[in-house]
Every structure is written in C-alpha cells, then in structure tokens.
C-alpha positions in Angstrom: 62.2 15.3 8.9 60.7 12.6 10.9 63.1 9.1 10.1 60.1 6.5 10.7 62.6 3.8 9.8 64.5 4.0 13.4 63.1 2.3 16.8 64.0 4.3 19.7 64.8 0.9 21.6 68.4 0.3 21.6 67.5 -3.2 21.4 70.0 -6.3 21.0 67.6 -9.1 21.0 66.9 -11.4 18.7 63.3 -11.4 19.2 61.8 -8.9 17.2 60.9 -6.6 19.3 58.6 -4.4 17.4 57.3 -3.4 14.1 60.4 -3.2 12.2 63.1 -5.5 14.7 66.6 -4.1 15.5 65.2 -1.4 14.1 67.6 1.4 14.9 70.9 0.0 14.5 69.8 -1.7 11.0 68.7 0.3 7.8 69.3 2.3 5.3 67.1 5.7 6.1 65.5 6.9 3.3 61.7 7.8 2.4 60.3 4.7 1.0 61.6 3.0 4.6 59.7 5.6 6.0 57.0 4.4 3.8 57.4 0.6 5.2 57.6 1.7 8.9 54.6 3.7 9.0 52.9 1.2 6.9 53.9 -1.4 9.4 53.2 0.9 12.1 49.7 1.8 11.0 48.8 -1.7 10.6 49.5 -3.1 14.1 47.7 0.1 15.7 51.0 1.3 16.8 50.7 5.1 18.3 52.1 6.5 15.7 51.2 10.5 15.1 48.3 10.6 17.4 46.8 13.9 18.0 46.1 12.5 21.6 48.7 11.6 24.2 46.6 9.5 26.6 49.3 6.6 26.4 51.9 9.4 25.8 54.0 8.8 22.3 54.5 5.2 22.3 54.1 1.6 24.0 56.8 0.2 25.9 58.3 -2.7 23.5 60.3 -5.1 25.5 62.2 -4.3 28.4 64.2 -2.2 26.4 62.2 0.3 25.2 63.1 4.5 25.7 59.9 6.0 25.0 58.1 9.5 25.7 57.1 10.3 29.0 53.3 11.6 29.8 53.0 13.5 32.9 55.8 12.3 35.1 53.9 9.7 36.4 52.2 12.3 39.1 55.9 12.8 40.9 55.7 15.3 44.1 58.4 17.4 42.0 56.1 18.3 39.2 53.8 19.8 41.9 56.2 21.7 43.4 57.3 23.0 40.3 54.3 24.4 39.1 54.8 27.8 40.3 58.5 28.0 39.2 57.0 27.5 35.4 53.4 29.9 36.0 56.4 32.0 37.2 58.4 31.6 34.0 55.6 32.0 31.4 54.3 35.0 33.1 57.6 36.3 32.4 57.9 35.1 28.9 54.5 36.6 27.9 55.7 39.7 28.9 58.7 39.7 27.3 56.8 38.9 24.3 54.2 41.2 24.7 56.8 44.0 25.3 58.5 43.1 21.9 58.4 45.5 19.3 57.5 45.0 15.6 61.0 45.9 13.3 60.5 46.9 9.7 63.0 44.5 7.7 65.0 45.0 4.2 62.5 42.6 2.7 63.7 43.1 -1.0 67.7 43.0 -0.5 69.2 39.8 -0.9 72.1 40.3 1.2 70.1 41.3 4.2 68.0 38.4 3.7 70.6 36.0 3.8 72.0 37.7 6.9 68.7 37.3 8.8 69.0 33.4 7.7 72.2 32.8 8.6 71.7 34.6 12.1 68.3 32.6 12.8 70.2 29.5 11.6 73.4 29.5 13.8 71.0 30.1 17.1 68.5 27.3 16.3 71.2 24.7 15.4 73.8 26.0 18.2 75.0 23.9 20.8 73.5 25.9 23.0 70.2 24.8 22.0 70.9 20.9 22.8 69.9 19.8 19.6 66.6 20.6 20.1 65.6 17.4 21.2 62.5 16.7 23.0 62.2 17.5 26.8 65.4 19.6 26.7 65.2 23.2 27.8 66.9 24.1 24.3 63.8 22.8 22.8 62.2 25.7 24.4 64.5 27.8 23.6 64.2 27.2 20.4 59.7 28.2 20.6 61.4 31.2 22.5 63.1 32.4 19.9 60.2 31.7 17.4 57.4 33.4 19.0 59.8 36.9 19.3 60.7 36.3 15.9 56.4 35.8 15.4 56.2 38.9 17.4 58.7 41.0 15.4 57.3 40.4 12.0 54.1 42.0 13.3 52.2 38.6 13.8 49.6 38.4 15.9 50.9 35.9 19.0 47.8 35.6 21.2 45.7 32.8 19.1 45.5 30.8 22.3 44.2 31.7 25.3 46.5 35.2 25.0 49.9 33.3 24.2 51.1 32.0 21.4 51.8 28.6 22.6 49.4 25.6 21.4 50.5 23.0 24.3 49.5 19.8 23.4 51.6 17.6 26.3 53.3 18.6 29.6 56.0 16.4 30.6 58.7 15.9 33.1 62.5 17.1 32.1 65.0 14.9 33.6 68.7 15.4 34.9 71.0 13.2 36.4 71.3 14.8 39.9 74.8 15.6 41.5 73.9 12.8 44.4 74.3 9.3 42.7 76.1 6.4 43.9 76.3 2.7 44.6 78.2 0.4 46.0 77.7 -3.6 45.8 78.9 -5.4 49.1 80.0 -8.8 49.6 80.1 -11.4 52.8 82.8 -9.7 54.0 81.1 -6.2 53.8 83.8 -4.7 51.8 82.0 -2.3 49.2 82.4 -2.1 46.0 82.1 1.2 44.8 80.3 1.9 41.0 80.6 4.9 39.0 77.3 6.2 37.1 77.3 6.1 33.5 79.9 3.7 33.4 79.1 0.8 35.4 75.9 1.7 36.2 72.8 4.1 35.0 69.7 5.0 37.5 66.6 5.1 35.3 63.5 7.4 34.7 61.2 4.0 35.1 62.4 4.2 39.1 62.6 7.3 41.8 64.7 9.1 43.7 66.0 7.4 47.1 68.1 5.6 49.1 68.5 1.7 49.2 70.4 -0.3 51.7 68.8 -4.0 51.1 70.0 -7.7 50.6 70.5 -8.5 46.8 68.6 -11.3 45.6 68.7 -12.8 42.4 65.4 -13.4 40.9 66.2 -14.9 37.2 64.3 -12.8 34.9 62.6 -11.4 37.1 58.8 -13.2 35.9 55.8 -14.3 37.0 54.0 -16.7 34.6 50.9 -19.3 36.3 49.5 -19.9 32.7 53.1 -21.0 31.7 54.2 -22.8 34.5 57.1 -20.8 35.6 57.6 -18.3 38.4 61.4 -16.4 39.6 59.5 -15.2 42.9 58.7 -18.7 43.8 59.9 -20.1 47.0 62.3 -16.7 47.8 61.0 -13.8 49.9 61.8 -10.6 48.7 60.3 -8.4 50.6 62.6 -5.2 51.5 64.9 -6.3 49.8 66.5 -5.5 46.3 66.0 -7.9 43.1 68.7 -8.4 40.6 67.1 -9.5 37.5 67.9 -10.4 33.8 67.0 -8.2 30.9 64.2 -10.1 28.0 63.2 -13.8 28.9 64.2 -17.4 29.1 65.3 -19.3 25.5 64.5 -16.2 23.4 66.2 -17.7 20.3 63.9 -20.6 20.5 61.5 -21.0 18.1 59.7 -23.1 19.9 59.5 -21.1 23.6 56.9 -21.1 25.5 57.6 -17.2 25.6 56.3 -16.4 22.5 58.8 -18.0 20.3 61.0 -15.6 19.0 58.8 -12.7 19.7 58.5 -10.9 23.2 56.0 -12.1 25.0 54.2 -9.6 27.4 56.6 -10.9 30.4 59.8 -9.5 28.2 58.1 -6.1 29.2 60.1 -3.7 31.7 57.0 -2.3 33.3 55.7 -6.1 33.7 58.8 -6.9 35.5 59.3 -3.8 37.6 55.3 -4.3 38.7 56.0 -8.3 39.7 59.3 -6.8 41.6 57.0 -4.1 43.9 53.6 -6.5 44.3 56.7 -8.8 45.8 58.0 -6.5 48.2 61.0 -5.4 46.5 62.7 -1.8 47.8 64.8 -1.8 44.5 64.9 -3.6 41.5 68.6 -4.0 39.3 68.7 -4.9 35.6 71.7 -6.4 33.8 72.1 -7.7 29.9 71.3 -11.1 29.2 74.2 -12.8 27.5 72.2 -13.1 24.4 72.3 -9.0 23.9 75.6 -8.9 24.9 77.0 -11.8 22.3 74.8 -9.9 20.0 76.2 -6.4 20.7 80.0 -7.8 20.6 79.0 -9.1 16.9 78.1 -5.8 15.9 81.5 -4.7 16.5 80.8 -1.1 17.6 83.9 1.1 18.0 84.0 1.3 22.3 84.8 4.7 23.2 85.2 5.9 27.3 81.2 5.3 28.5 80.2 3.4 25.4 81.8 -0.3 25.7 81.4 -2.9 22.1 78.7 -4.9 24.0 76.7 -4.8 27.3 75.6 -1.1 27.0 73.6 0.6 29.7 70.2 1.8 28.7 69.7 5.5 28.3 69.3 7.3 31.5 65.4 8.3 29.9 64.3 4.9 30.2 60.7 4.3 31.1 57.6 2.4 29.8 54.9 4.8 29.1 52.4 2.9 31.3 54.8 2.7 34.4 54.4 4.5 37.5 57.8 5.1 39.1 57.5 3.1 42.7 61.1 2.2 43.4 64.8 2.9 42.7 65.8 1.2 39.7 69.3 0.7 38.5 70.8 -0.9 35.2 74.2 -2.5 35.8 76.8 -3.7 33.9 78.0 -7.7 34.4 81.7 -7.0 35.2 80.4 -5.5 39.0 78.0 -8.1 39.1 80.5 -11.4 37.9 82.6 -10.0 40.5 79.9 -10.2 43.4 79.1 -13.6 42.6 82.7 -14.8 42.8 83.5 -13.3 45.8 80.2 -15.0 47.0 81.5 -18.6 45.5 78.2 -18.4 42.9 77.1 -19.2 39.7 78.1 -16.5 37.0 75.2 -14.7 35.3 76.2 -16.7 31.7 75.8 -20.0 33.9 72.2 -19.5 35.6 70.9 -18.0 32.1 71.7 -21.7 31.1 70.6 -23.7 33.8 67.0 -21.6 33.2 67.0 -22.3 29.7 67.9 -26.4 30.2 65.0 -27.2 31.8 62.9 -23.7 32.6 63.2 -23.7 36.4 63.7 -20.6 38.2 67.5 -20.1 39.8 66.5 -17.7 42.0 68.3 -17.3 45.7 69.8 -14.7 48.2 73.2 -13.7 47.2 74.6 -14.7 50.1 75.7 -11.5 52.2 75.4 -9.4 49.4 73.7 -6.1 49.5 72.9 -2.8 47.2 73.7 0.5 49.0 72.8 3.3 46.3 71.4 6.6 45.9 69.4 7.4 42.9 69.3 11.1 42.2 66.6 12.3 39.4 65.7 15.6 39.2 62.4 16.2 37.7 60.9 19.4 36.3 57.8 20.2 34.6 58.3 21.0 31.0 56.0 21.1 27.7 55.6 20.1 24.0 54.1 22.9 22.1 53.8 24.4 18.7 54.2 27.9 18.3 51.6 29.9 16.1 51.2 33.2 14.6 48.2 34.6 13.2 48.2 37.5 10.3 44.4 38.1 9.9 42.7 38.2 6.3 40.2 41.4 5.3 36.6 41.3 3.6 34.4 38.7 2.3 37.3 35.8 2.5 38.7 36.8 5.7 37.6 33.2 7.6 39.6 31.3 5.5 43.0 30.4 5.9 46.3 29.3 4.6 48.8 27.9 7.0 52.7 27.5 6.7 54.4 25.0 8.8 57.9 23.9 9.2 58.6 21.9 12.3 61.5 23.1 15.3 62.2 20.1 17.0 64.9 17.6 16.2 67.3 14.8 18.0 68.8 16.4 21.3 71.9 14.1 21.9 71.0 11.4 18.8 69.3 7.9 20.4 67.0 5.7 18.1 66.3 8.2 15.3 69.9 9.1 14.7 71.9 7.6 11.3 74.9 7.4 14.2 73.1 6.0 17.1 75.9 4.7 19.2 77.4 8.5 18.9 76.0 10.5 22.3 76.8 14.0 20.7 74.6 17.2 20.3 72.6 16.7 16.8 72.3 20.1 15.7 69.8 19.7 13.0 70.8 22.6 10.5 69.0 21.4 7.7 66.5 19.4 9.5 64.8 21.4 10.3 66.5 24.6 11.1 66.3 25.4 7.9 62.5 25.2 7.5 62.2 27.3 10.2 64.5 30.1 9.7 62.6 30.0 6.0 59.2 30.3 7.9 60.7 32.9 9.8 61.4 34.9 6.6 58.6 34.1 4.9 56.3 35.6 8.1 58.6 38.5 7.6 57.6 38.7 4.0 53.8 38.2 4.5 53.1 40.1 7.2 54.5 43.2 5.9 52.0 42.9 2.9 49.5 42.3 5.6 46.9 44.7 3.2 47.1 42.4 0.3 45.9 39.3 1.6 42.1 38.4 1.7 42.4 35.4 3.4 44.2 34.8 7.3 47.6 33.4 6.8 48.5 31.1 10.1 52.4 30.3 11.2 52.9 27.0 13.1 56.2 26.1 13.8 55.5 22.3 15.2 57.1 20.5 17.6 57.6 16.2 17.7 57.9 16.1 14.2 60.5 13.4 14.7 58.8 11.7 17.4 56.0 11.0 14.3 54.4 14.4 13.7 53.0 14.1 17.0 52.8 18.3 16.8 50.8 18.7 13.8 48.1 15.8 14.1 47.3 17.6 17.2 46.6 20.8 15.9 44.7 18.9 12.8 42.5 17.6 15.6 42.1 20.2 17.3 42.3 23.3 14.6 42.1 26.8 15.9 40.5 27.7 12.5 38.2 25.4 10.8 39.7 22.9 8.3 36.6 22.7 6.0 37.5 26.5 5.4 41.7 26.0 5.3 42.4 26.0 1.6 45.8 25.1 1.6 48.6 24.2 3.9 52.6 24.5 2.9 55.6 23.0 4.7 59.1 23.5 4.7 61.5 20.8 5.7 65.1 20.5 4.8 65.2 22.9 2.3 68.8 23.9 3.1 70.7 21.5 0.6 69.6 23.2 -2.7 71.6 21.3 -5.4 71.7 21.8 -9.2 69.2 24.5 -8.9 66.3 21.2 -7.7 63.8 21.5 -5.2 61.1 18.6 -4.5 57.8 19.4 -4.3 55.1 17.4 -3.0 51.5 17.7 -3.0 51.1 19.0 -6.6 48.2 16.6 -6.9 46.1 17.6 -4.3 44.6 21.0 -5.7 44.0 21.5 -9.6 45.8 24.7 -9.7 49.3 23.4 -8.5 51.0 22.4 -11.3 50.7 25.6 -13.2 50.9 27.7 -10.0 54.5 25.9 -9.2 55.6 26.2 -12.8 55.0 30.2 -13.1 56.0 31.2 -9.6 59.6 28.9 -9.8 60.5 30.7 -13.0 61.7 34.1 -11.3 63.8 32.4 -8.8 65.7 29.6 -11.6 64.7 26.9 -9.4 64.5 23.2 -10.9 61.0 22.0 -9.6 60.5 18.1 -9.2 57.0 18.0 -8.8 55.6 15.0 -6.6 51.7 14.7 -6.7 51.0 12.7 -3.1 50.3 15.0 -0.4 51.6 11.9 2.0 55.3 11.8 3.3 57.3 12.3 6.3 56.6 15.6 7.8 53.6 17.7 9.0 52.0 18.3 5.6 50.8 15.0 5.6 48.5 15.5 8.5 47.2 18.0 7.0 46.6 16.2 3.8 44.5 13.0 5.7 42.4 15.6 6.2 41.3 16.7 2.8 43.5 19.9 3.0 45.9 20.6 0.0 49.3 20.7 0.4 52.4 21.7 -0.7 56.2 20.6 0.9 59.4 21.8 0.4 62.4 19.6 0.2 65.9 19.6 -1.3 67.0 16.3 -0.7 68.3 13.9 2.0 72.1 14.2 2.2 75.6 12.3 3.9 74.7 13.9 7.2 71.2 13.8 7.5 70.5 12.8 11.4 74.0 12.7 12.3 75.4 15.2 14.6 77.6 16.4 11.3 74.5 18.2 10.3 75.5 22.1 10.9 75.2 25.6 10.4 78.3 25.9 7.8 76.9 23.2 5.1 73.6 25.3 4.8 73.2 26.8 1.3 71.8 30.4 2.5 71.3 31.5 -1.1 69.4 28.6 -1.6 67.0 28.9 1.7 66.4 32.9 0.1 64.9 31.9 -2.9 63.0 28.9 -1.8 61.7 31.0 0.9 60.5 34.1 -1.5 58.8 31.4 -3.9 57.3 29.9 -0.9 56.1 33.6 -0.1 55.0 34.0 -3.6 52.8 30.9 -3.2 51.6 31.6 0.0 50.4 35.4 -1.4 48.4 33.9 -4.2 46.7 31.4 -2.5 45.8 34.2 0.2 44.8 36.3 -2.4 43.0 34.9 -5.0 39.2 35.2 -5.5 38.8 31.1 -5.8 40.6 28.8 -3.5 42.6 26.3 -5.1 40.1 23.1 -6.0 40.6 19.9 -3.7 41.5 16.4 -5.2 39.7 14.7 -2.4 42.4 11.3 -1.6 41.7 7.8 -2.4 42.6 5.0 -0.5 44.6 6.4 1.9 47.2 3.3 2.2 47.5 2.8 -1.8 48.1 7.0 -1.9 50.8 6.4 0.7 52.6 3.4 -0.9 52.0 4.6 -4.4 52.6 8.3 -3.9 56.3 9.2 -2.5 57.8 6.2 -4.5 55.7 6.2 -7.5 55.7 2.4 -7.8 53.6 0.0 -4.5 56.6 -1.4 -2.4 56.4 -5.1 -1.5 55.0 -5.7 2.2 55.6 -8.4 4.2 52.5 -11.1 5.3 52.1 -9.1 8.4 47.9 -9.0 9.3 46.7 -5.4 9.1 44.2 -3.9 11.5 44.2 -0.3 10.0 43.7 2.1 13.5 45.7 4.4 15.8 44.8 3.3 19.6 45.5 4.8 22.6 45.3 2.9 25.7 42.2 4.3 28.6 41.1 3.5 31.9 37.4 5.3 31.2 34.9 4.8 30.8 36.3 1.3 30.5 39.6 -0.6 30.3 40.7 -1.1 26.6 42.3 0.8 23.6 40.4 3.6 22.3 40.5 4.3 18.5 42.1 7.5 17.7 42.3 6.8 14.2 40.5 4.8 11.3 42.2 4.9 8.3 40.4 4.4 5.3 40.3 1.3 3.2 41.1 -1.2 6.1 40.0 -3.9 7.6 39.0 -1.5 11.0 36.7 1.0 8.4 34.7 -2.3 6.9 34.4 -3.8 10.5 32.4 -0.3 11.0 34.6 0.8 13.5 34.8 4.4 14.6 37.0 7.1 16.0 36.0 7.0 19.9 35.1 3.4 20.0 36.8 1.4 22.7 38.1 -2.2 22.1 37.7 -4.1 25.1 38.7 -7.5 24.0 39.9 -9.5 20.7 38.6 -13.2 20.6 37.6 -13.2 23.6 41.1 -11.6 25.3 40.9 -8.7 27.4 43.2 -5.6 25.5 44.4 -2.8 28.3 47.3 -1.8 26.4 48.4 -1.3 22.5 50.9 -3.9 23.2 48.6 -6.2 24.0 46.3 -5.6 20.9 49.2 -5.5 18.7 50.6 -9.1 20.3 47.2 -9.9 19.2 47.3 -8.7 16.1 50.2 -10.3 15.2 49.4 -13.7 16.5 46.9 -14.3 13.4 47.4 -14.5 9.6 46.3 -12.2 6.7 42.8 -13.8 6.2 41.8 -14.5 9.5 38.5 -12.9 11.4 39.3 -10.5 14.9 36.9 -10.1 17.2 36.3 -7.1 18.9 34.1 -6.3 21.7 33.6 -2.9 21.3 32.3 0.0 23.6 30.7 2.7 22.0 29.1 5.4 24.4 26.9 3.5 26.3 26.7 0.6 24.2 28.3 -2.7 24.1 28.8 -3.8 20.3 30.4 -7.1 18.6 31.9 -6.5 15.2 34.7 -9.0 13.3 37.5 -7.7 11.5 39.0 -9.8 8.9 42.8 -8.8 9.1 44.8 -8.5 5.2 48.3 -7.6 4.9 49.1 -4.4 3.1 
C-alpha cells in the first residue's frame, strides 16, 4: 500500500522542500495523511500516478532529492546491455511457455493454506530484496508471478506474446568493486576516504577517473537576476568543484532565495549543470551546517555507516531531468575540515557565514589541494512492468471483463517511504503486499479452473510501482488492453494478511448498486466481519480504476505496528485469514463474471470532495495552499513546457478549459520547462488569484486564466 505521506528526499532543510516539508522523517502514516499528500500533491501538478513517464516518477526537489530514474540518461552501458536482456527474456518466455498447467486441491483448506504460505515466504524472502524498485528481486518477484499465471492455466501472452505490460525501462545501479578517493593537501600527502562512510559516488554523475585541483565554489550558483555568482572571478575549468548543499540564508525569511522555500538554484541538477557549462571535471557535495545542526537535533541513533547528523545521500541519487556528464561525489565535512586546516583555510561553518553576512561569493582554489577518485557505477538495463493473465469469457458477454489486481512491488532497502527511514535493512513486505498477491495467486487458481462458468473474461494484473504512487496501474488505465467502457468491475487486494476479530475493510461498496447486498451474502459463508467503505478512492490501484468510472472493490485488513518497516514478515501473516478472504474474493469475482447484468455504475462526483469525503467520512481541513488541479509531465516537443497528463475534475485547470494533451508554455508571462518550475509558480500566488497560461494545443496557441482556490 502506497504511504503518500513520505518524501523520498532525505531532506534536513528548513526550507520546505516540497509538498508536505521534511516529509519523510515527520508523520504519522496513516490513510487520511495519505489523503492530505495526494491532495497536496494533485494541487501543485506534482507527478503523482501518471500513466506516462516522460519526466520519469517525480521532479527533482532541492538538491536533495532521490527520485526515479527514466532511461539512464542514454549511458553507453545500457546499449551494450541490450542483448544480455533480449537474451534473458527470450529465455524467460521459454521457460514460461514450457510451463505446464497443475490441477490444484482447490476445495481443501489445508492445501490452500500451504500454497499461501509457500508463495508468501518467496515473495517476502530476503532473497527477493524487498522487492523494491530497480532491484533484480523485483523481477523476480514478476518471475514468479507469470509461472504461477502460467500454472493456473491462464493465458500469459496478452501482449505482444508475453505476459509482461512494460510501462518504463530503466537503469539498475550497483556500487562497482573499483571506488576510491583520496583528498591531497600542499604537501601531496593523500588522504585516503572510504565509500559509504566518508564518502558516496552518486547516480546524478558517471563512471571515471578524476585527478584535478579542488576549488571551492560556495554553493556552487549562478544567479545574474539576483546579483550573486560562486563562479565569478575563479576559473574552473578541468578542475573539480567543492560545493555546499541548498543555498545561502535559507532560514531567512526575508532571502532573496526564495525566503524559506527552495528557490530553483537549491536544485542539484541546477548546480551540477552551472559546475559542467564552467569547465568542471568533477563536482563534490558536502552538508551545509544548517542540515547538519538540524540532523544532530533529531537525535537519530548513529549506527557504523549511518552517523546522528551529516548523512551521505543515497547512492541512487539523481534529478530526473539530469543527464550524467561528470563524476560526482558527496562527502562528509570531517575529510573536508581536515583539508582546509592542513591548507591554513576557512572551515566550511566559517565561509557559510561570511556568505550569508553580506552575500558575496567565498570562492578560491584550495591551495595545493586536489581530488584523486574513481567513481565505479555499474549500470544495467532493467524494467517496470505489470504482469497479466488473461482467462477468456464465452458467448454473448465474452468482451467484457472483470479484472483483479493486487500490486508486487514494495520498499527494497526502506528510503523515504519507510515508517523506519534511517534503518538501511531489507523491507520484506509480507503483508504489503505479499499478501495481495499470493491471494491473487489463489484466487487465479480458483477461477481458472471454473474457466466454463464464467461468461465474461476475467483479467489478472499484478502491478508494479504501487508505492512509488500507483504508477503501475494508471498506466494500464491509460492504456487498457481491454476496453474500460466494457470493464464492469475491478477488485484489489492489499494487505489483507492481518485479519483481526474476524474484520475486513472494504472499499468501493458505493460505486455499483449491487455491492452492498452482494458483500453482505457472499461474507456470510466465510464469518467474515465486513466494514463496508463506499469511496472507490484510497491508496492502492483500485483507485485508478475508479477515476475512470469503473466500480471497485478493495480488500484490506488494517494498517498495523510494522507496516513499512522491515519487521513486516512472512511469520506475522494470518494464513487462515488470506484463505477465506481469498475464496470470498473468488466468490465475488465469479458472480460478477457470471451474471447476466453487470453491476450498475454510480458515476463519481467531484472527484476531490469523493477523495476527501470518502476514506475518512468527514472533509479534512487543508491548508491555504493555491490549487491548480492537473498531473504534468515535463516535454521538449513539439514545444518546451509541461504537458497535462491529467485534469481532474472540479478544479480550477477543468473551468480554465484545459485539456489532457495541452502544453503549458508559460504562467504570467514566465516560461515553465519543468514541473518544478510550474509548481514554484503555483505556489508563489494566493488562493483567489488568476494564472495565466499560454497554452499549446496541437497547432494552436491558446490564452486561458485559471483562478487558483485551495482545497
């Protein structure tokens, strides 16, 4: 279950760096902060969920920021990688298509709960990685479901022969075996670092060797509308740049940065970019002393990599619109402090000051200093998928379907969306959502061998980037291999491993007429204790489903004490309680596949009341932020701007008349290239106040205004 409450930025600053601040070391996870992220997250156009990758899964926020990669930023390794994984899937589809069907004790309890507790302890093993995105036990994990598709007697071929709906490629990062640094001094004496402790190479740079001068070059910004330039007056060409983290006086209110928010010069591509249009052969990060005096108030337990304060960034650190150019390094200030002694400088905490007395760059040559490194990355092609099996329907109904869903993916090692994000440790993901799965699993089992009995085509997904914001299920709902108009219903599993006091939640009861009696009768055989919730919306796949008029039903038993945390295992599953949910889930599935009526739509209302209102059954209180209502994506073509991926109804974007497709080209006059931008834009203005847009739509330039509200 996607935790829309977290920000994967590891942030410290006190700038708020995005939609929700610190966002994931603050917070108490729970649905209806779900509910005020995504809220949040809709309003400021934040890519949240979009069935389209083009500025892969999120904008870079601050320097900070770990976020999705797209393609690998067009790396030589990916090419020469490609035939290793045509290679690889030409020797999975075999393997597939060589897989037998097995006939299965379908009606014996015991030998269901065996299956469950076998699919369970693979899909939450360590050996699986947590099943965290871009790890190779990810796919694993779509492995083991497609055979498991295949053995049930599905039909695994739905696209294009396979039964893989890839929706991004990516690159899958290691640490290579070949890193090192050294920092040298005037008397040429190196100082040798160690990776992961004193330093971390980063996904934003390359592979390669560096042997350069280090200059120090502030924070590293260039700034002619604000007076203020690092790279003035010092040549840094071939030579590496040591450079603060964030910007000059960010707990000013009154900076000419923005105030207390990032301005766009905070950003790590920004800063990286300046570093390379200067000349620079490698650039080198290190904390501000405001992040670190921030961390060392949090008072985090150090353990042997992870000190209290002046953490190093996660090794996966790269702004989603940054092509890798150079080498770059984050270090931690003990190396650094050191350096600048022995070179009878300024320490770091002293030329931060002097900046923020009077803004005026510090930069200089360190004088005999110099980087020697070698950054190792090794990159390999990888891919985001959901996995689909098909069991077709008979006679006149036969062209309609009902889907089932439960998404596979989960945290890998923990980062932003884990409830213990300074814990690096493997997040197994038992109940979320190994337990939806191995239930899907059954319930294909189930189906499929009543494959005569159902009328319409039943259709398995098992969706990937649920966590990273359902990113695996609004892609198939744009891109459907069966018509929406005719899918009559979809249901979800997720977390549905806790059963407790005999209660299971149910959601979507209001979105088809026939639910609530349907839930009521088919419960009753199994003695489960329905809680029926009428909003389709909430934080897993089902609710892309329901956005687009499709009725839904998801599973849940409840959020517990180790929900995202790496405590979260095979042993605590309730196996008994997975069987039944998963026969009355197969009992649903059957009659809404069989019966000569499809259940009747409630068509939604406003879709941002429905989501406030629904989960929580009372509207939560909002902040004043200004509300734009769209899901963008940043383009190149046909133009430069933010396309609109989404308009979501009832906002200030649907009564300026904008549409899916349309690209925003400027706001008030400002050029947008980048979500970031149109969000700092968005933000800048009050509930009340008119936006706007020039707008390109085809081949047409059109001028509409927006009058942003908060929600």
């Amino acid at each position: 279950m996607v935790d829309r409450n977290s920000c994967p930025t590891g942030s410290g600053r006190h700038k708020q760096a995005s939609l929700g601040g610190p966002g994931a070391e603050a917070g108490i996870r729970c649905w209806g902060n779900f509910v005020l992220s995504l809220t949040l997250a809709m309003a400021m156009g934040l890519v949240w969920g979009a069935g389209s990758w083009e500025m892969s899964l999120a904008t870079a926020i601050a320097d900070d920021k770990v976020v999705a990669e797209g393609d690998g930023g067009g790396n030589a390794a990916a090419a020469e990688n490609a035939a290793a994984v045509e290679s690889a899937n030409a020797a999975l589809l075999a393997r597939l298509n060589n897989t037998n069907r097995l006939t299965y004790e379908l009606a014996d309890a015991a030998a269901i709960e065996r299956r469950l507790l076998s699919d369970l302890k693979y899909l939450a093993s360590d050996e699986l990685e947590g099943r965290g995105p871009r790890t190779r036990g990810l796919e694993r994990a779509a492995e083991h479901i497609a055979l498991e598709f295949r053995r049930a007697g599905l039909e695994i071929d739905a696209i294009d022969g396979q039964p893989f709906q890839q929706f991004q490629t990516y690159t899958l990062e290691r640490l290579g075996d070949k890193n090192q640094a050294a920092l040298s001094g005037p008397d040429g004496k190196r100082e040798n670092l160690t990776a992961l402790r004193d330093y971390v190479p980063l996904t934003a740079g390359t592979s390669g060797e560096v042997d350069a001068p280090l200059v120090f070059v502030g924070y590293g910004i260039t700034a002619p509308d604000l007076g203020y330039d690092d790279y003035a007056n010092i040549d840094v060409r071939g030579k590496a740049v040591l450079m603060l983290r964030h910007e000059p006086r960010q707990t000013d209110p009154q900076s000419v940065f923005d105030g207390l928010q990032n301005s766009k010069h905070a950003y790590m591509s920004r800063k990286i970019t300046n570093a390379v249009e200067h000349g620079a052969v490698a650039v080198v990060f290190c904390n501000d002393q405001v992040l670190v005096d921030k961390q060392a108030a949090e008072r985090r337990p150090a353990t042997d990599n992870v000190p209290a304060s002046d953490r190093l960034l996660n090794f996966r650190t790269r702004p989603s619109d940054l092509t890798p150019q150079v080498p770059v390094l984050h270090l931690r200030r003990p190396a650094l402090e050191k350096l600048l002694a022995d070179c009878q400088q300024k320490t770091l905490a002293e030329l931060e000051s002097a900046i923020d007395a009077d803004l005026k760059p510090q930069s200089f040559a360190i004088p005999g200093a110099r980087l020697v490194a070698t950054t190792h990355i090794e990159r390999h092609q990888g891919g985001l998928k959901n996995v689909i099996g098909v069991l077709p329907g008979a006679g006149a109904l036969a062209e309609e379907t009902v889907i089932v869903g439960a998404h596979y993916d989960h945290l890998g090692m923990g980062g932003g969306g884990s409830l213990a994000p300074w814990t690096v440790a493997i997040h197994n993901g038992a109940d979320d959502n190994g337990s939806g799965t191995t239930g899907l699993l059954e319930i294909a089992r189930q189906v499929a061998a009543r494959a005569g009995e159902t009328r319409r085509r039943v259709v398995f997904i098992a969706f990937s980037a649920e966590e990273m914001g359902l990113i695996g299920s609004q892609y198939y709902v744009r891109r459907p291999l069966f018509p929406l108009e005719k899918t009559v219903a979809m249901v979800n599993l997720d977390m549905v491993g806790r059963l407790r006091n005999e209660r299971v939640t149910i959601s979507g009861v209001g979105t088809a007429n026939e639910f609530s009696e349907m839930l009521t009768r088919l419960a009753a055989p199994y003695e489960l204790d329905v809680r029926k919730d009428p909003s389709g919306y909430g934080p897993s796949d089902h609710a892309s489903f329901h956005a687009r008029q499709v009725p839904v039903l998801h599973f849940f038993t409840g959020l517990h004490a180790d929900y995202h945390r790496p405590s979260d295992d095979f042993e605590k599953i309730n196996y008994e309680g997975v069987r039944r949910i998963a026969l009355m889930a197969t009992d649903v599935v059957l009659e809404l596949a069989q019966s000569e009526q499809p259940v009747t739509r409630r068509r939604a209302g406003n879709e941002l009341e429905d989501l406030l209102q629904g989960e929580l059954g009372n509207p939560l209180q909002l902040t004043s932020r200004p509300a734009l209502g769209v899901r963008l994506a940043a383009v190149t073509e046909p133009v430069a701007g933010v396309k609109v991926v989404e308009v979501l109804r009832g906002t200030p974007a649907e009564a300026a008349q904008l549409r899916e497709g349309d690209i925003i080209v400027s706001a008030n006059g400002t050029a947008v290239k980048t979500v970031e931008e149109m969000q700092a834009l968005v933000r800048g203005h009050k509930p009340g106040d008119d936006l706007k847009l020039s707008v390109r739509r085809g081949e047409i330039d059109l001028e509409t205004t927006a009058k942003l509200r908060s929600l």
